[in-house]
C-alpha positions as CSV (number, residue, x, y, z in Angstrom):
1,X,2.1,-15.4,6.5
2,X,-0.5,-17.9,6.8
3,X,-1.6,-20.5,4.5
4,X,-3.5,-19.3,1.5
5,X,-3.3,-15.9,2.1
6,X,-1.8,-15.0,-1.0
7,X,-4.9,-16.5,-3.0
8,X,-7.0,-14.5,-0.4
9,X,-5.2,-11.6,-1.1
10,X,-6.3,-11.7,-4.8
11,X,-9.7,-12.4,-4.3
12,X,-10.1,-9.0,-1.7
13,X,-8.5,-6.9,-4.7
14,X,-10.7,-8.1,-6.9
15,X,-13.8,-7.9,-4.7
16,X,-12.7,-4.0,-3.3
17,X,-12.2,-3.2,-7.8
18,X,-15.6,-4.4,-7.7
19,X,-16.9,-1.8,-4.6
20,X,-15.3,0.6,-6.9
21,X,-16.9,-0.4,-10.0
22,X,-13.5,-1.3,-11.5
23,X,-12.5,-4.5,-13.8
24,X,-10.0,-6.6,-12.2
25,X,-7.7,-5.0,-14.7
26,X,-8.1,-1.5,-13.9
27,X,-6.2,1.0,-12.1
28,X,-7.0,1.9,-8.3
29,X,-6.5,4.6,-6.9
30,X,-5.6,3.9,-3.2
31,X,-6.7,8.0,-2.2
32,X,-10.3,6.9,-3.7
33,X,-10.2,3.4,-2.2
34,X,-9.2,4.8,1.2
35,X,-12.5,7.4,0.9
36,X,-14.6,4.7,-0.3
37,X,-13.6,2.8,3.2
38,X,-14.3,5.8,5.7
39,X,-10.5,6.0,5.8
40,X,-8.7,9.6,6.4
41,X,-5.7,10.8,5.0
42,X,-3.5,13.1,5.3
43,X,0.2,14.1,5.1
44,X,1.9,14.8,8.2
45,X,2.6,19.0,6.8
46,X,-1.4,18.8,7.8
47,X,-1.5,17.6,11.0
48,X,-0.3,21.4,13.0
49,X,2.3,19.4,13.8
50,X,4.9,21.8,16.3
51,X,7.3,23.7,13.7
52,X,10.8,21.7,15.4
53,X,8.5,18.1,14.8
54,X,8.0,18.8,11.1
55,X,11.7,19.4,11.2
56,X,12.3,16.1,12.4
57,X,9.8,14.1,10.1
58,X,10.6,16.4,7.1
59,X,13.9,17.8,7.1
60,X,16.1,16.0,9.6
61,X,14.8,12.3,9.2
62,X,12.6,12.0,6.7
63,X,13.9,8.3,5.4
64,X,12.9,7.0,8.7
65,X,9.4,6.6,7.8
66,X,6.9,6.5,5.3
67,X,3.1,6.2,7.1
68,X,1.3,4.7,10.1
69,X,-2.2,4.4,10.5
70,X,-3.4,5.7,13.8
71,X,-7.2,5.5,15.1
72,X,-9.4,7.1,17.9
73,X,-12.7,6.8,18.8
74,X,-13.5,4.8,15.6
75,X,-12.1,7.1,13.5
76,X,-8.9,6.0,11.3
77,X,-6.4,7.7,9.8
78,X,-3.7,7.5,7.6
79,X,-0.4,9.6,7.7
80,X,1.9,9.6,4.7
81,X,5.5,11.3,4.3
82,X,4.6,14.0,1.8
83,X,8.9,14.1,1.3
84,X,8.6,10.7,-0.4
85,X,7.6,10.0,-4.3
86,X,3.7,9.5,-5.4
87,X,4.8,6.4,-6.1
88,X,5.9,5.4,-2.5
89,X,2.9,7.2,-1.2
90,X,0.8,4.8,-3.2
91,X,2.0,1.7,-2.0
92,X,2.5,3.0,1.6
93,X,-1.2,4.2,1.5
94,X,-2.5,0.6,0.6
95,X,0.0,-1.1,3.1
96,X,-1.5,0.7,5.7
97,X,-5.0,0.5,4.3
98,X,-4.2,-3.7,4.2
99,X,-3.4,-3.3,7.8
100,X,-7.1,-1.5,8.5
101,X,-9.2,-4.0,6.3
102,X,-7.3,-7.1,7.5
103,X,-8.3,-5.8,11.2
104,X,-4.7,-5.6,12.2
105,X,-4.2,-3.9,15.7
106,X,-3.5,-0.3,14.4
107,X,0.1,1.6,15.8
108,X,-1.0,3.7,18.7
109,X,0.8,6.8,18.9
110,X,2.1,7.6,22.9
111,X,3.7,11.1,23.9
112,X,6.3,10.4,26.5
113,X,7.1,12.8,28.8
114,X,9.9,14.6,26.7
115,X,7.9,15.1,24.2
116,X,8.5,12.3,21.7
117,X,6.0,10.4,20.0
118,X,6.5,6.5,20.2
119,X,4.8,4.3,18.3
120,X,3.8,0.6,18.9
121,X,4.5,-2.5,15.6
122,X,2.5,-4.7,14.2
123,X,3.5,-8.1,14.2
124,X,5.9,-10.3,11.2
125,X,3.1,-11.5,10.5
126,X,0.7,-8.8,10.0
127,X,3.2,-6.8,8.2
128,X,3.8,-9.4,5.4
129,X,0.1,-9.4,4.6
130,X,0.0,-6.2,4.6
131,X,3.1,-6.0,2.2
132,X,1.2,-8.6,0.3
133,X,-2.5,-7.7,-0.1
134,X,-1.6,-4.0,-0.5
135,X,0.5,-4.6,-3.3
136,X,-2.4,-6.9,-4.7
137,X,-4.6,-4.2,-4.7
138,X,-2.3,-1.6,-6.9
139,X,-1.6,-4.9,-8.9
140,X,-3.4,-7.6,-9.5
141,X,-2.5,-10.9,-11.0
142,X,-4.8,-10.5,-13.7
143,X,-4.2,-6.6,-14.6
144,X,-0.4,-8.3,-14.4
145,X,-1.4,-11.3,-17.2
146,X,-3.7,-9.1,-19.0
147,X,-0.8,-5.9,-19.5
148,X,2.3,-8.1,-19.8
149,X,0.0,-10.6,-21.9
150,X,-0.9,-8.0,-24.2
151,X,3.1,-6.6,-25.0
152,X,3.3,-3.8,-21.8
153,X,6.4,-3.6,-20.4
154,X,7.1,-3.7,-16.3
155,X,7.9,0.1,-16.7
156,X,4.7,0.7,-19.1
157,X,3.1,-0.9,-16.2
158,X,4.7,0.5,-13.5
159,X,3.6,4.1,-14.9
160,X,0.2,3.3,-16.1
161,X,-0.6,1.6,-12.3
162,X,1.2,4.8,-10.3
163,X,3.5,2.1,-8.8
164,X,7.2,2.0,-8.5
165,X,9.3,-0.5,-11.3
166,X,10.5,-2.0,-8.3
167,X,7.2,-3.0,-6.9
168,X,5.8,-4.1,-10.6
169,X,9.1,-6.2,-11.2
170,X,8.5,-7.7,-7.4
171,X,4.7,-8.5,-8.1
172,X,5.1,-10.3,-11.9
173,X,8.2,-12.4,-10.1
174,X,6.5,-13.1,-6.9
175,X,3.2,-13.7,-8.7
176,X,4.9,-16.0,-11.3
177,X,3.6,-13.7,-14.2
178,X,6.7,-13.7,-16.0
179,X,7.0,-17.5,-16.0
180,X,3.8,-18.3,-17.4
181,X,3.8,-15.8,-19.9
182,X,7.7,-17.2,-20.5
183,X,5.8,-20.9,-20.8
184,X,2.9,-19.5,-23.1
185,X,5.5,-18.0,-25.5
186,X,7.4,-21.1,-25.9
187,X,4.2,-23.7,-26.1
């Protein structure tokens, strides 16, 4: 990831709460945000998807995945696993969103001659920042300080942002929320 990112990261949640006409404490919703951009979504039971690849995707594999962003002719669009928890939806929706507002190279889907849909990566690199800034814009720093700060619990949190405990706990470590408020408490 490079240098500064993180801060960066911060100040595009802040600035797309803002677009929104939302307080840096508020909660996003990442369906709304990905309107707002011009950004389609859909789950992949809507895409008249062949009855044996829904099977695949829904039924046989459906760990193996959790979105991709795919765009054509200037139109972009996000696919989610409908299998998979609101939650997980949520934070897969803004990763891939990260990847489309960070002007990552989006996955471009290929048919090969059998039949079976391959999908180019996106680089380390591109995938931490998206990992990062879409987890910045469910949770911000200073929704973090402001809710912890003010008694919340992670799993208050977790709940009130649509997020997973998981992610909350991940963001207030990697964010260092817990060991200022830790700091604040002893001073």
């Amino acid at each position: 990831m490079r240098r500064g990112f993180k801060a960066e990261s911060e100040r595009i949640a802040a600035s797309v709460r803002a677009e929104l006409g939302l307080a840096k404490i508020d909660v996003l919703d990442p369906w709304r945000t990905a309107a707002h951009r011009g950004v389609l979504v859909r789950g992949a039971d809507e895409l008249g998807l062949a009855a044996e690849h829904v099977a695949q995707l829904m039924v046989n594999d459906p760990d193996s995945w959790s979105g991709m962003t795919l765009a054509e002719r200037g139109v972009k669009l996000i696919v989610l696993n409908p299998i998979h928890s609101r939650a997980r939806q949520c934070a897969t929706l803004m990763h891939e969103l990260a990847h489309i507002m960070l002007d990552h190279a989006p996955a471009s889907a290929v048919t090969s001659v059998s039949g079976m849909v391959l999908l180019s990566d996106y680089s380390d690199d591109q995938e931490s920042e998206a990992d990062w800034l879409g987890a910045a814009l469910l949770l911000p720093e200073a929704a973090l300080l402001h809710h912890r700060g003010a008694g919340k619990s992670a799993a208050q949190i977790a709940q009130m942002f649509g997020v997973s405990l998981d992610l909350c706990n991940w963001r207030c470590r990697m964010t260092g929320v817990e060991k200022r408020l830790s700091y604040r408490r002893s001073a």
